[in-house]
ZADO-1210 file (C-alpha; in nm, 4 decimals, padded with zeros to 6 digits):
<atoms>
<atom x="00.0886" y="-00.7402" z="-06.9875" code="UNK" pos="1"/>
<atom x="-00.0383" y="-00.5164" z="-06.7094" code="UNK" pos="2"/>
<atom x="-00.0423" y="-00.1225" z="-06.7468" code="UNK" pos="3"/>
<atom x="-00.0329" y="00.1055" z="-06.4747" code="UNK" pos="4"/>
<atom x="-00.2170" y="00.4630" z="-06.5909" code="UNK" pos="5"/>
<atom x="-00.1557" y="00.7358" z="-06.4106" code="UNK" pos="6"/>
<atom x="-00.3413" y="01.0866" z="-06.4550" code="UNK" pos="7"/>
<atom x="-00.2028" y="01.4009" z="-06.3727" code="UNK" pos="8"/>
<atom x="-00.3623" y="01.7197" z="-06.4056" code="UNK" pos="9"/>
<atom x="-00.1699" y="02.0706" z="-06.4532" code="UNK" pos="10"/>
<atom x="-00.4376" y="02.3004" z="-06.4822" code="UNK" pos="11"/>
<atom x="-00.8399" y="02.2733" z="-06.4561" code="UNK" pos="12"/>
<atom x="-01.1040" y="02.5346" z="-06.4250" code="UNK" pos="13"/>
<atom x="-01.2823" y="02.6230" z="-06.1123" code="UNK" pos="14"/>
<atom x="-01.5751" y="02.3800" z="-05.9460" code="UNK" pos="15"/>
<atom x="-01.6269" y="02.0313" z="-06.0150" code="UNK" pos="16"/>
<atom x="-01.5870" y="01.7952" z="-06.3383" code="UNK" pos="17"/>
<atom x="-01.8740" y="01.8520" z="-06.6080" code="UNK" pos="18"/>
<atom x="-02.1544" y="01.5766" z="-06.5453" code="UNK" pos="19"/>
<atom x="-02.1575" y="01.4781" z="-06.9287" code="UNK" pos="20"/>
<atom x="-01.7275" y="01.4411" z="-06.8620" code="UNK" pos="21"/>
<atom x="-01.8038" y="01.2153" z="-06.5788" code="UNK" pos="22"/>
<atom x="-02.1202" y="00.9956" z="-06.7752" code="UNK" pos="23"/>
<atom x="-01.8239" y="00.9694" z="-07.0663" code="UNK" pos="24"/>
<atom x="-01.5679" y="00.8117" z="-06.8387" code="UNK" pos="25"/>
<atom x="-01.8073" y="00.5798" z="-06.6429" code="UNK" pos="26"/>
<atom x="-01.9189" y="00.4857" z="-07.0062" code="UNK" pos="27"/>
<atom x="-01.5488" y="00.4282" z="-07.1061" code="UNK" pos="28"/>
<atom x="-01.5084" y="00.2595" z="-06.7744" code="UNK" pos="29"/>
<atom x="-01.7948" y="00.0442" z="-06.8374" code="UNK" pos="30"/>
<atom x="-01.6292" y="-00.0656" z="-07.1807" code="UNK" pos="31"/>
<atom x="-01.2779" y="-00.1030" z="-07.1205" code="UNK" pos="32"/>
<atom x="-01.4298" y="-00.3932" z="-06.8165" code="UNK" pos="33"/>
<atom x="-01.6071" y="-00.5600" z="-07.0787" code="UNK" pos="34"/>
<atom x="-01.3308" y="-00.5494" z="-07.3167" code="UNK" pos="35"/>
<atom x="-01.1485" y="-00.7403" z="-07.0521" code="UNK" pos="36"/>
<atom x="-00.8994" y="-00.4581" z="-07.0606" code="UNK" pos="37"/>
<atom x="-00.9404" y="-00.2608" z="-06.7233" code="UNK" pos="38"/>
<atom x="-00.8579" y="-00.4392" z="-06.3886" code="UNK" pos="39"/>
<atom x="-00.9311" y="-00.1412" z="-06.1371" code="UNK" pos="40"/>
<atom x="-00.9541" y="00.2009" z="-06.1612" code="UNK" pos="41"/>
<atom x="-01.0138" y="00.5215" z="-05.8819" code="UNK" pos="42"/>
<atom x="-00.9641" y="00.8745" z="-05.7973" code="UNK" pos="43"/>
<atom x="-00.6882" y="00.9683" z="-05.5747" code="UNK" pos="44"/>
<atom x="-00.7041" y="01.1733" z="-05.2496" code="UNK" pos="45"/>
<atom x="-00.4754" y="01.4816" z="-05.2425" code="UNK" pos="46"/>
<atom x="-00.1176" y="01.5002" z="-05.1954" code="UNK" pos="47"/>
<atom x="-00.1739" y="01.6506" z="-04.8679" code="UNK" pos="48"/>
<atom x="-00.3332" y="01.3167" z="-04.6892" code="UNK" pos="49"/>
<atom x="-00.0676" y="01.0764" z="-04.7908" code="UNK" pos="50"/>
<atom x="00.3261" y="01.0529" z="-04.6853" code="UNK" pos="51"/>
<atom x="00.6611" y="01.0361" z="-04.8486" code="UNK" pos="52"/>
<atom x="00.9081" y="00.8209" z="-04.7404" code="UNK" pos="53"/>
<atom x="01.2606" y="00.8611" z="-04.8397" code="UNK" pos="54"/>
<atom x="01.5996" y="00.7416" z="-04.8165" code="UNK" pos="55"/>
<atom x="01.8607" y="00.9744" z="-04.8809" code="UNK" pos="56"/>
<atom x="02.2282" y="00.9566" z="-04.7197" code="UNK" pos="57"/>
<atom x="02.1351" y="00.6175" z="-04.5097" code="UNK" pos="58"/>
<atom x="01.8608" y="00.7690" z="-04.3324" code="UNK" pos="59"/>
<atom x="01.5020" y="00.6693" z="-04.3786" code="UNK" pos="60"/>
<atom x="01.2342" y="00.9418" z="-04.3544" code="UNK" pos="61"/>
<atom x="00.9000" y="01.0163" z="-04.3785" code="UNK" pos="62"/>
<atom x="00.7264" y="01.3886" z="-04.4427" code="UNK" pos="63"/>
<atom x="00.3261" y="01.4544" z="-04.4425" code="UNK" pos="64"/>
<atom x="00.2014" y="01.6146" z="-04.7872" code="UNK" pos="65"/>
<atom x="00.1186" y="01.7939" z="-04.9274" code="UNK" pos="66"/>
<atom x="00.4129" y="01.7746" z="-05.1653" code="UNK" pos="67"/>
<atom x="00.5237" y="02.0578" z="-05.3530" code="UNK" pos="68"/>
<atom x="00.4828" y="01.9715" z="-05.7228" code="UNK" pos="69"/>
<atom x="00.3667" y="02.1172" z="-06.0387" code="UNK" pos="70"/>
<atom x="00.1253" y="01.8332" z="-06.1320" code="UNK" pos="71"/>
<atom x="-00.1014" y="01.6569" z="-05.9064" code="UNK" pos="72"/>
<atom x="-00.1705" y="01.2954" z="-05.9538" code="UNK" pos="73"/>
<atom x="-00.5417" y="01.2503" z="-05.9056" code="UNK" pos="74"/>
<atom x="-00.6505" y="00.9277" z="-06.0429" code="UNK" pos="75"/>
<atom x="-00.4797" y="00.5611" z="-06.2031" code="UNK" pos="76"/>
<atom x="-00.6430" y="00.2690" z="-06.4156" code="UNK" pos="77"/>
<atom x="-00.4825" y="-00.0801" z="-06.3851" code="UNK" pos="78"/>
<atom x="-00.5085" y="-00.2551" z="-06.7622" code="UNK" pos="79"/>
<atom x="-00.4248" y="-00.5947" z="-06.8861" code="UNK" pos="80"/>
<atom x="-00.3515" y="-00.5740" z="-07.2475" code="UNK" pos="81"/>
<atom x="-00.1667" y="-00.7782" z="-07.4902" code="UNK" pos="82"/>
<atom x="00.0754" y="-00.4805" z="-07.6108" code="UNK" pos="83"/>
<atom x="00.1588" y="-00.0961" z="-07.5280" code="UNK" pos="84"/>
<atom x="-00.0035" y="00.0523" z="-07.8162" code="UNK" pos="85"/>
<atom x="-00.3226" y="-00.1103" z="-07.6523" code="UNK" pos="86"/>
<atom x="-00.2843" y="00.0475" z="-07.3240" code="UNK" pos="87"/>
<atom x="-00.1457" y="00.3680" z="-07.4428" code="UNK" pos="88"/>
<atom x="-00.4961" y="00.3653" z="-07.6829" code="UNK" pos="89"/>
<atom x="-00.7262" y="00.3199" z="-07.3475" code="UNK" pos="90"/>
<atom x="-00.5275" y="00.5935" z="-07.1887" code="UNK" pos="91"/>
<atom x="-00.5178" y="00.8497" z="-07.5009" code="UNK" pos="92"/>
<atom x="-00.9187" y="00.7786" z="-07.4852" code="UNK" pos="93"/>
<atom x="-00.9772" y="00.8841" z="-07.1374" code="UNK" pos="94"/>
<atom x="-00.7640" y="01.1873" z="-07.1610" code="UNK" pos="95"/>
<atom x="-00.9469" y="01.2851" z="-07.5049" code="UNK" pos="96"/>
<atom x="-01.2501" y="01.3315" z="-07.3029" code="UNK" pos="97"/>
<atom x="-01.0722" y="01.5502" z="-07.0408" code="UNK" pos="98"/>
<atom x="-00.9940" y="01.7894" z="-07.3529" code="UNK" pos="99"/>
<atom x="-01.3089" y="01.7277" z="-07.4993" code="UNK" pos="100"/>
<atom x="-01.5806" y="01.7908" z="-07.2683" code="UNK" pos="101"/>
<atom x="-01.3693" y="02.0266" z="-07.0009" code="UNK" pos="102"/>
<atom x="-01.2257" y="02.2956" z="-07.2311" code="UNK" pos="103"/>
<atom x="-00.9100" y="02.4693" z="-06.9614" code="UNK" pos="104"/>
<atom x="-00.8786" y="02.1468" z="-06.8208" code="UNK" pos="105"/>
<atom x="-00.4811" y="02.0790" z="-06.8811" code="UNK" pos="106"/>
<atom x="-00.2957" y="01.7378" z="-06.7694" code="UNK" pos="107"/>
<atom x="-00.0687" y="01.4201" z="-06.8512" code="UNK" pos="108"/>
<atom x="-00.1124" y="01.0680" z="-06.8260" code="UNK" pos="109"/>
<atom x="00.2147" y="00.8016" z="-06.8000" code="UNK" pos="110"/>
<atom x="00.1718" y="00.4445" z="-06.8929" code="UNK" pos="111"/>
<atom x="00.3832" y="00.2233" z="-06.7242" code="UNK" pos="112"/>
<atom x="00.4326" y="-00.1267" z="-06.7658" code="UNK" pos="113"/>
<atom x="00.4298" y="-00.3527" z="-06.4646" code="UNK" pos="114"/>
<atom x="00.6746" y="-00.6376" z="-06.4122" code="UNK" pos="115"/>
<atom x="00.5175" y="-00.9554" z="-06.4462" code="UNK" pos="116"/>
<atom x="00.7210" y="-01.2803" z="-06.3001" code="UNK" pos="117"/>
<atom x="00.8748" y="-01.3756" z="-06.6411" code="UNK" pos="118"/>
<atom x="01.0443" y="-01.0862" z="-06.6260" code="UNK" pos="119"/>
<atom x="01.2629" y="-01.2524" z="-06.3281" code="UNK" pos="120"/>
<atom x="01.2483" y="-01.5756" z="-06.4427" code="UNK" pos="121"/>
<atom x="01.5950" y="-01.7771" z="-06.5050" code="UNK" pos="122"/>
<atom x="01.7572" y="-01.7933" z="-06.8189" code="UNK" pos="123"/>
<atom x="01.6145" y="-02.1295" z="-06.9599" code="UNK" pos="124"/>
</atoms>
């Protein structure tokens, strides 16, 4: 089963992530992809160089960010896993480190499943 991680961070203090924060997650990084468990992994941009587009009331439209939310989303990790518990174990990890080795730094990951084509195969 594939996971999509997503990161979200609510609060972080001023200037850039610690270097021994970083070294941990390449680390992690480095041993999820041998584990076989991490597919791809990156930082995202800000909110405010991407686009929303939206249908609402049969009309289709699309706004610049930045978007006006409480969390930003700033990075995902794409797993293949056997079960949840596994994915939800790689996430917990990586956000461990975050409360670790940044002490203010506040945030939320999701793990989402991804639909695989079984899951839209016909009834046999």
């Amino acid at each position: 089963m594939r996971y999509l991680v997503t990161l979200k961070v609510a609060a972080q203090p001023d200037g850039p992530p610690p270097a021994d924060l970083m070294e941990a997650i390449f680390k992690l990084g480095q041993e999820a992809t041998e584990a076989g468990a991490l597919l791809d992994q990156s930082g995202l941009a800000p909110s405010s160089e991407g686009a929303r587009i939206e249908v609402s009331g049969g009309r289709l439209t699309v706004s610049d960010g930045p978007f006006a939310e409480a969390k930003e989303m700033i990075s995902y990790a794409l797993y293949e896993v056997k079960t949840k518990e596994e994915a939800v174990e790689w996430a917990s990890r990586f956000v461990k480190l975050h409360r670790d080795l940044w002490p203010g730094w506040e945030g939320q990951t999701d793990v989402l499943r991804l639909f695989s084509p079984e899951d839209f195969a016909p009834p046999a």
